[in-house]
KOLFI-659840 format. One record per residue: residue in one letter; x, y, z of N, C-alpha, C in turn. Coordinates in pm, whole numbers, plus 50000, padded with zeros to 5 digits. Atoms other than C-alpha are relative to their C-alpha. Layout:
BEGIN
aXYZXYZXYZ ...
This chain:
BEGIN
x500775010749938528236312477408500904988550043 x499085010849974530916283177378500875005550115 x499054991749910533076310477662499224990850110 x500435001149905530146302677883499424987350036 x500875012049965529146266977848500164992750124 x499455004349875529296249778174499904987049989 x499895018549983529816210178264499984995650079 x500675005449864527306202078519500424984649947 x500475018450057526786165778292501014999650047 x498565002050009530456162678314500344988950201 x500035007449849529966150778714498604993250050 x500775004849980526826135578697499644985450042 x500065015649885528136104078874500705005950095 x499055002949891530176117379110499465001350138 x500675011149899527556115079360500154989350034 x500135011149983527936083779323501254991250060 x498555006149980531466078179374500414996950119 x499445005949863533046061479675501475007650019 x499204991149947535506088279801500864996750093 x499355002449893537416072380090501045005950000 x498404997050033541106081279909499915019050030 x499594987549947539846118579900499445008050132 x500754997549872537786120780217501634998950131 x498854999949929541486114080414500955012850008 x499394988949992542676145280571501535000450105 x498385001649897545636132180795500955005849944 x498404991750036548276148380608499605016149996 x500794981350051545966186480568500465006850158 x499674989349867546666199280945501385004150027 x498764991349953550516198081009500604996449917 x499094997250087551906196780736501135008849981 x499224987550023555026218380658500575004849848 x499544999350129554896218280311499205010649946 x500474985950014554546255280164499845002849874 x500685000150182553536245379785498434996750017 x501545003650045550116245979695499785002649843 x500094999150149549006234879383498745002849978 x501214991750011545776249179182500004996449866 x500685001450107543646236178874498945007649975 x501174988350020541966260778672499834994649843 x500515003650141539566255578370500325005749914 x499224989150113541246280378138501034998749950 x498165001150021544436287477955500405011750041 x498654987249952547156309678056500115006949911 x500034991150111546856326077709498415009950008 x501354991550001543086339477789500485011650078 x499364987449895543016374977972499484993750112 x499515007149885541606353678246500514990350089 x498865007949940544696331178265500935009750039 x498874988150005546676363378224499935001350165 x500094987849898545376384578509499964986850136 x500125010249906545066350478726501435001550067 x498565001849928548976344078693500445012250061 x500104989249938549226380978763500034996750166 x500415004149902547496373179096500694991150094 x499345008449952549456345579162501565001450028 x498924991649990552546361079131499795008050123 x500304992349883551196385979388499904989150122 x499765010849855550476357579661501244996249973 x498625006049979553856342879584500685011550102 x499144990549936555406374479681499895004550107 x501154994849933553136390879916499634990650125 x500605008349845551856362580197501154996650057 x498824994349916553956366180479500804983450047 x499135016149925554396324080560500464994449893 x498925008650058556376316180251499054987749901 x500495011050071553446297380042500364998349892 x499435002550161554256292279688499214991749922 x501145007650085551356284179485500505003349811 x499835002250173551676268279109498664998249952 x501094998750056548746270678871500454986549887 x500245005950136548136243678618498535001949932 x501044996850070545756254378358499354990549902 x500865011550040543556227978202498815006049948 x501184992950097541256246077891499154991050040 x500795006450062537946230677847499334997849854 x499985001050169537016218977523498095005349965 x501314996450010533236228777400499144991450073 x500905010949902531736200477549499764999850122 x499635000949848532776202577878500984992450008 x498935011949953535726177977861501275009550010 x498854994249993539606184577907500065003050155 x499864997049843539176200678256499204990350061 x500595011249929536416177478353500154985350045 x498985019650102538256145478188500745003050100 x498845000049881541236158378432499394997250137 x500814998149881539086162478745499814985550045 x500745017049997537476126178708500494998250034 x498895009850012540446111078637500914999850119 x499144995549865542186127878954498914993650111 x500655007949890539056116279182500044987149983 x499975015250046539416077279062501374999050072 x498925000949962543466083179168500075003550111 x499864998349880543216100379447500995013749979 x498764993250069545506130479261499415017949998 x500944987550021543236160179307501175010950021 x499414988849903545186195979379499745002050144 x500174990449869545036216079676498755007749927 x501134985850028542446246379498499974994249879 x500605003850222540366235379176499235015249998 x501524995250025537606257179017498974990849990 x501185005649977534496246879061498895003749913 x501204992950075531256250578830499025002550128 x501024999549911528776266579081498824989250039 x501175009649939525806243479089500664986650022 x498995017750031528386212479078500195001750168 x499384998549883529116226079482499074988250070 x500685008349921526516201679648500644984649979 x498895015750011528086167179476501004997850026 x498795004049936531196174479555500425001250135 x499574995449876530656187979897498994983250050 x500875011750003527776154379926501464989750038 x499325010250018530816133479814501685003350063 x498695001049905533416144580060501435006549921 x499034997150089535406157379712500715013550072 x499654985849995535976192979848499534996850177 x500245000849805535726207180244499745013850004 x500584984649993534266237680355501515007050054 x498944986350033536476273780336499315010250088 x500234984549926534536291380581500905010750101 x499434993949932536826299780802501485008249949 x498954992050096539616312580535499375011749925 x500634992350066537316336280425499925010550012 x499954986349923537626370980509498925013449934 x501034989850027534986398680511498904994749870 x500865007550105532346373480342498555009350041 x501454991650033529356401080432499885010749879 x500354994750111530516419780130500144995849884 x500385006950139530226390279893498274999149953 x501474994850015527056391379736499414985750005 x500805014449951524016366579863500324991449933 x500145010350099523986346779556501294989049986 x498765011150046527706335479523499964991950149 x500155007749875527296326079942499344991749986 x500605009750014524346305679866500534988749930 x499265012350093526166289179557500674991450026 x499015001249957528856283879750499524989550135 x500485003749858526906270280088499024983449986 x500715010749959525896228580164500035000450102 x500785003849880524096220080446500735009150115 x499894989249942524866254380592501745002750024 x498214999250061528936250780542500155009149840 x499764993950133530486275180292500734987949924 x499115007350058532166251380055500805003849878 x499524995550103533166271479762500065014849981 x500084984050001533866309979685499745001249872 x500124995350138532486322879367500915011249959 x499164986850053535146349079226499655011049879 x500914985750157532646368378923498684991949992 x501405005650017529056364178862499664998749833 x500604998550149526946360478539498795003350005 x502125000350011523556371278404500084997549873 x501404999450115520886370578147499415015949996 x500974989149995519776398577997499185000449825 x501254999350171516946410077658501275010849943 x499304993450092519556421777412498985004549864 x501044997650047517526443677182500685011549885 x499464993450112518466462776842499075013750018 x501294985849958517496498776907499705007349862 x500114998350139517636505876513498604994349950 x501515008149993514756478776467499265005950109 x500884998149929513016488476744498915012249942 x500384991050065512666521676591499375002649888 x500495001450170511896514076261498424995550037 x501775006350036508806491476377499505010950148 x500734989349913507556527076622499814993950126 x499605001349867508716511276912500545012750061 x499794992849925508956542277141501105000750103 x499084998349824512156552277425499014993250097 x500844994149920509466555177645499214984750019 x500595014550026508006517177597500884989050040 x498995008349981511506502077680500204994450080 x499695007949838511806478977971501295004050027 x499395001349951513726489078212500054991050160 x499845001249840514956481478579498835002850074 x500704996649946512426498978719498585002649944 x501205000550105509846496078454499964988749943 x500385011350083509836462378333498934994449952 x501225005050074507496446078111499544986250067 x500865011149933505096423978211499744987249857 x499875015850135505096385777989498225004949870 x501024992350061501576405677857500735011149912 x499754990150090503386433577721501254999749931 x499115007150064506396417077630499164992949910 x500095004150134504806398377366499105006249927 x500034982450120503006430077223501225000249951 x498434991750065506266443377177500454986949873 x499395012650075507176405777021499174999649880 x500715000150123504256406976811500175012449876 x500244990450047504546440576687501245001249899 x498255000350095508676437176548499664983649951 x500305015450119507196396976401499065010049918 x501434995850117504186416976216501335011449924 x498964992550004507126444176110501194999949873 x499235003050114509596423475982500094986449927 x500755015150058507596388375923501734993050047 x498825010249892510896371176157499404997250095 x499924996649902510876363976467500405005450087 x499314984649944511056390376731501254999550072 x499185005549875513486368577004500844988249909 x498735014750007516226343576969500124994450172 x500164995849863515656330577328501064986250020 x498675012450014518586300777236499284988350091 x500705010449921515516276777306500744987549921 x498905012650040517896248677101501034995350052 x499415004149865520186246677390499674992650079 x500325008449929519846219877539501244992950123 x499175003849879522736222777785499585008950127 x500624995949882522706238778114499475015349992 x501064990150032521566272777918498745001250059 x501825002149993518346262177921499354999850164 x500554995849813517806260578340500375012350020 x499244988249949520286288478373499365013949955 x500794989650100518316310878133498385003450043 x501514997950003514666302678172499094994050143 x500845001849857514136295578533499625012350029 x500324987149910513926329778645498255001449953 x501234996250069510516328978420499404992550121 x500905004649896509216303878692500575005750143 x499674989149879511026323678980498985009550001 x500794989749988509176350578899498654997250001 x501645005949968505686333978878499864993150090 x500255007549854506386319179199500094988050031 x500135012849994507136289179115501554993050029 x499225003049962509936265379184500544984350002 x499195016250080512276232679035499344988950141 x500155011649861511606213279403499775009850137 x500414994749843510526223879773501645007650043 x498994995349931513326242579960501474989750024 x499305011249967514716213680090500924990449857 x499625006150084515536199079787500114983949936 x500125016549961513756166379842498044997049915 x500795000950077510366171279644499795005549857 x500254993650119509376180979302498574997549958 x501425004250006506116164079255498955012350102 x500844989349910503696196479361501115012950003 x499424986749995506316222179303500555000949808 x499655000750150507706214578954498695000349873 x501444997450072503976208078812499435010150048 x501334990849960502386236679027499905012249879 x500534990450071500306262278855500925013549957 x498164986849998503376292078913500994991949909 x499245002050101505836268578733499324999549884 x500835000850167503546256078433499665012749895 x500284987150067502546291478377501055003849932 x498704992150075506256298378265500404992949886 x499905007350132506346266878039498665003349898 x501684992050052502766280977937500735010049899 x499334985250033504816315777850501114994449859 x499225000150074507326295177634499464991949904 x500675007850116505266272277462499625011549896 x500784984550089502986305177344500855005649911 x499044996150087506216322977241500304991049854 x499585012850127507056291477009498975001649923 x501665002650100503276287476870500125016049927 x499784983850037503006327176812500495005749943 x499064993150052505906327676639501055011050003 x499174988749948507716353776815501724992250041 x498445004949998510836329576874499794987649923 x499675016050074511746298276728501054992450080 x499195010549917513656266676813501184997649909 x499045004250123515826265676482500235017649974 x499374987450007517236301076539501355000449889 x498664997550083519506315976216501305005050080 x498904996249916523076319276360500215014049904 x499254986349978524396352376438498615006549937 x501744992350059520416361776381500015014350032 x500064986949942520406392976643501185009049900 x498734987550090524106406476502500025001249913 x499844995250142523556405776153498105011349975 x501364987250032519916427476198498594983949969 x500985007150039517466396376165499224997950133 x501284997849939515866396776446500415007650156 x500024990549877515316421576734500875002050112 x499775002249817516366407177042500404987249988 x498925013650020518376380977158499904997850151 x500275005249832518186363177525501474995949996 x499275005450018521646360577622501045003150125 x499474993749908524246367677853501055009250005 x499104991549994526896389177995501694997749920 x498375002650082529656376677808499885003049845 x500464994150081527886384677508500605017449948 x499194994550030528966416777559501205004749940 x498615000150085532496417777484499944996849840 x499855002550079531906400277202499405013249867 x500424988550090529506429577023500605006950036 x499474984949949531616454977162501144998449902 x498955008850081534956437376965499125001249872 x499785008250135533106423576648498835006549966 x500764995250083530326444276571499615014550052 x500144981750020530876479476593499055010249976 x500714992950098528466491176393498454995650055 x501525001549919525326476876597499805004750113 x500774989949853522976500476809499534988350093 x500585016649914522096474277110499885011150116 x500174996849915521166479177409499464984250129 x500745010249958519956455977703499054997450115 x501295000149929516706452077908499784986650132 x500115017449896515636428778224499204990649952 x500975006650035513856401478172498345005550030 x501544995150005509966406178139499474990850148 x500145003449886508016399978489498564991649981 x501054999949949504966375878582499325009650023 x501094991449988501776396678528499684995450145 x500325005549882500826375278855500295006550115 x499814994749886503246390079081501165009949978 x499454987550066505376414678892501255002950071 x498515006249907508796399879110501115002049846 x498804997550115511956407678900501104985550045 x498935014550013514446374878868500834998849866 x499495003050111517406374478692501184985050018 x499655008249974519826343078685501494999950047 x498754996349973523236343478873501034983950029 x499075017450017525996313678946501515001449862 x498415000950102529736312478788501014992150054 x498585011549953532966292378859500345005950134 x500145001849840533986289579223501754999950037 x498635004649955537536284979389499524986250131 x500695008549860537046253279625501334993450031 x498595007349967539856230579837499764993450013 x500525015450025539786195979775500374992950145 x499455009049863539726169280068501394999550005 x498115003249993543476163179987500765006650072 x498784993150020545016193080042500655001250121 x499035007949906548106185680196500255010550118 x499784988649875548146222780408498935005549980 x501514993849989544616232580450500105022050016 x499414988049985546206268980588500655005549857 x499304991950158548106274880264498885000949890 x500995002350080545296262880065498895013150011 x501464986549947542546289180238500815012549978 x499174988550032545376314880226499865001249836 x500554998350184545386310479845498535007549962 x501354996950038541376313079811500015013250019 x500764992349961540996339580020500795013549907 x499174994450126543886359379808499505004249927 x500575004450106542296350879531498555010150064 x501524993649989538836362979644499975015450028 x500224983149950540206400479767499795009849913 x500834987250063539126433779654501275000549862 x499004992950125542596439879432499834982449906 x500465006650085542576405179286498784994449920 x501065002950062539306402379218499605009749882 x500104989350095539126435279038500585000449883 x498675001850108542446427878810498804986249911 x500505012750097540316392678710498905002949860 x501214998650024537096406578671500105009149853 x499424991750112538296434878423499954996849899 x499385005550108539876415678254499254993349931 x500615009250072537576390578170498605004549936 x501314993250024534636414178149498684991450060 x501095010149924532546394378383499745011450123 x500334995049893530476406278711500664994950117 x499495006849876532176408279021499154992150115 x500765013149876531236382579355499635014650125 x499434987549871532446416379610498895009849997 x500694987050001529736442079669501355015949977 x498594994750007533236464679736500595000549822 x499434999450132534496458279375499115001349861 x500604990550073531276466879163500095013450040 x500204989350015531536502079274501185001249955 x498895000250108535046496479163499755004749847 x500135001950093534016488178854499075010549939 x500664993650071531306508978790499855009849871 x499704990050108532866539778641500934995049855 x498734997650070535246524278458498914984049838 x500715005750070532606499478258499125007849889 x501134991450074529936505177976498754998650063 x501485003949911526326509878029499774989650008 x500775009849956525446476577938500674993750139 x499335007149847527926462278214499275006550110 x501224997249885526076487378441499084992950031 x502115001749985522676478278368500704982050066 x500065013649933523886437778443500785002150140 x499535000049826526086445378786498975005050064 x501164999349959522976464278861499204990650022 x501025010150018520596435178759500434989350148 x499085009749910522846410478931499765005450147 x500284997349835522446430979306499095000149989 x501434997049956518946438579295498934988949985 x500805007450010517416410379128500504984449936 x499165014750026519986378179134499214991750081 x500405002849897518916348379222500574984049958 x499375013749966520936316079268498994984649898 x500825015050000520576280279148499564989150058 x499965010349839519216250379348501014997449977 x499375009650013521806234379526499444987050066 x500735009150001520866198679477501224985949971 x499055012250005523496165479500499644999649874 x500185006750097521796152179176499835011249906 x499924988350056521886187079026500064998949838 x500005006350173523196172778649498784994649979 x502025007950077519886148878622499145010849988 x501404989949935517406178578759499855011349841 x499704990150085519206205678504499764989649850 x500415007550151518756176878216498695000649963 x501345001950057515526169878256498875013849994 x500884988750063514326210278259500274998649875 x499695001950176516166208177928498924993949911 x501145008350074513976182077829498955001449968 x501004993850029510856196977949499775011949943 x499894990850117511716229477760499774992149867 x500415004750179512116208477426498604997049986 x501275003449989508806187977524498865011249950 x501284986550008506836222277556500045004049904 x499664991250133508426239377257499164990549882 x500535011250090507206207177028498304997550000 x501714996649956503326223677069499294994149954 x500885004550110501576205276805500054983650074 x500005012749962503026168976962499945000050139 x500134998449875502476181977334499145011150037 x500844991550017499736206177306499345007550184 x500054997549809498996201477751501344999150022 x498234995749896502006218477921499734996550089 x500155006049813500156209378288500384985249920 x499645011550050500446174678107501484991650032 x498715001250011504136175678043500675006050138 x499284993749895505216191678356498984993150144 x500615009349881502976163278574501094989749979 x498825010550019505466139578386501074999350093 x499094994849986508406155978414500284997550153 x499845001349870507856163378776500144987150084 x499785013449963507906127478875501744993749927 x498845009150065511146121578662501125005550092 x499404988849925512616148578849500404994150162 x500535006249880511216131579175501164991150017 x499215012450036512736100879102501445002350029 x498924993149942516306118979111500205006550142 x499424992649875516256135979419499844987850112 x500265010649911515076100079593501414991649950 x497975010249998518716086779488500845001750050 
């Protein structure tokens, strides 16, 4: 979980910031200077600092005009600081690189605030990146960022327990059989009556950007939706009947007892409770550290309403800052960086979903099922986050209204709490 935390908060002024120093591109066109420098949120000791410098090594050698790109690697700490702390501190100076990473939904503030410049035209064969990282990647119809691996959400589910409480093969959500939020909490009730736990760990105590990244797809799929298209209302889309129904869905879970908000750590991997809401990075980790557990993992459960599959996609980005002193060397880098052989060496490595339609079939054979079943999930039923300038406030205050809902006894009306909400919401996107 700490692998995957992200640090929207971490830029939640930089909307605000007065950019002039990095909005100045007079030195980016003729430049003749054939260094490009590159900040990445990781260390050089992870496998994906490894397989990066790898990569980088390869453009050194490899691009035919002599660029010579250096990496400085800048961990993040659990919080979000360290890389973010650097970032700031470089937009206040004026000190940015040439190529940062980018947190996906962070692409609208910095493309808003002049921090970064669109990469469309360094981009090569962008019809076999997949919709979701283009959208991530895309303000006010400019690409501005390349996503290089995706992420999901998926129902991690103990097939040992399942069995025990006469849970059936044959009953199992899949892809093409998914459970409906009706027969999903049968199943929830049936492993709580079972083993008197609860059936889910759905990591509703997250109160960082988990909590949007995780449990929007529940109002995706009921049709509902954080703000209008545009990204300029919320009042009538955040309260409508399609969203509420999904804070409806999580309140119930809470009351019902089928999840909780004070989840025992390492609940799912030690056998305490069923199922676990979590993501693809998850993986690795049971594959490594717990050997000995039958798992498996399922799509999310669908709106009885309209029986739409939504799972949640968005990961770190490559973007080029206003600065950079050779715009050409800079896009040469990205696009590097974004091709079929380096993307494949990263992706591997890190055990993440690739961006490339081209490099999941790569991957396919050479993965486990569960990685299947999520590169699967991920094409068929990904689906982006808003991008929204004020994006940090918006993603706080679902947080919020998750806790609100979960707290059933002191908020008992969810339309209630999500008439609030929606106005607080409001309020942000009018700044």
């Amino acid at each position: 979980m700490k692998k995957w935390k992200l640090g929207v908060a971490a830029i939640a002024t930089v909307a605000a910031l007065s950019l002039t120093g990095c909005s100045n591109n007079s030195q980016s066109g003729s430049s003749n200077n054939k260094n490009v420098t590159m900040w990445v949120h990781f260390s050089n000791t992870d496998p994906e600092g490894k397989a990066l410098q790898k990569n980088i090594n390869d453009f050194n050698k490899e691009n035919k005009h002599g660029y010579k790109a250096k990496v400085q690697y800048i961990p993040r700490s659990g919080s979000g600081g360290g890389y973010e702390d650097k970032v700031n501190a470089a937009l206040n100076s004026g000190s940015l690189p040439d190529v940062l990473t980018l947190d996906g939904p962070n692409t609208a503030a910095y493309a808003h605030s002049k921090i970064i410049q669109p990469i469309d035209k360094y981009i090569t064969n962008k019809k076999d990146i997949l919709p979701t990282i283009i959208k991530q990647g895309t303000y006010k119809g400019k690409l501005y960022a390349a996503g290089y691996s995706e992420s999901s959400i998926g129902i991690y589910y103990n097939k040992k327990m399942f069995k025990e409480a006469g849970i059936k093969d044959s009953e199992i959500a899949t892809l093409k059989h998914p459970w409906t939020w009706t027969q999903f909490k049968d199943i929830c009730k049936r492993l709580k009556n079972h083993f008197h736990e609860p059936a889910i760990n759905m990591n509703l105590n997250d109160h960082s950007e988990m909590a949007l990244y995780s449990l929007a797809p529940f109002v995706w799929s009921a049709g509902g939706s954080i703000t209008n298209p545009a990204g300029t209302k919320a009042v009538g889309y955040f309260n409508s009947k399609q969203t509420t129904s999904a804070f409806q869905l999580i309140q119930d879970m809470v009351k019902d007892g089928y999840t909780t908000i004070s989840p025992k750590d390492k609940g799912f991997e030690t056998g305490k409770y069923a199922m676990m809401m979590t993501g693809t990075w998850e993986v690795q980790t049971l594959q490594n550290q717990y050997k000995n557990l039958q798992w498996g993992v399922m799509p999310y459960p669908v709106s009885p309403a309209t029986h739409k599959q939504v799972s949640p996609t968005g990961s770190w980005q490559y973007a080029m800052s206003s600065t950079a002193k050779n715009k050409k060397a800079a896009g040469a880098l990205i696009n590097f960086l974004m091709s079929k052989k380096c993307m494949y060496r990263s992706d591997m490595a890190n055990t993440v979903l690739p961006a490339r339609k081209s490099v999941s079939k790569m991957m396919m054979p050479k993965v486990n099922e569960q990685m299947r079943f999520f590169i699967k999930q991920n094409q068929t039923t990904g689906h982006a986050r808003p991008v929204l300038v004020n994006y940090p406030q918006v993603t706080r205050t679902f947080a919020d209204t998750v806790q609100n809902v979960t707290l059933y006894k002191k908020n008992p009306n969810v339309q209630k709490v999500m008439n609030e909400q929606a106005k607080v919401i409001q309020k942000y996107l009018e700044k």
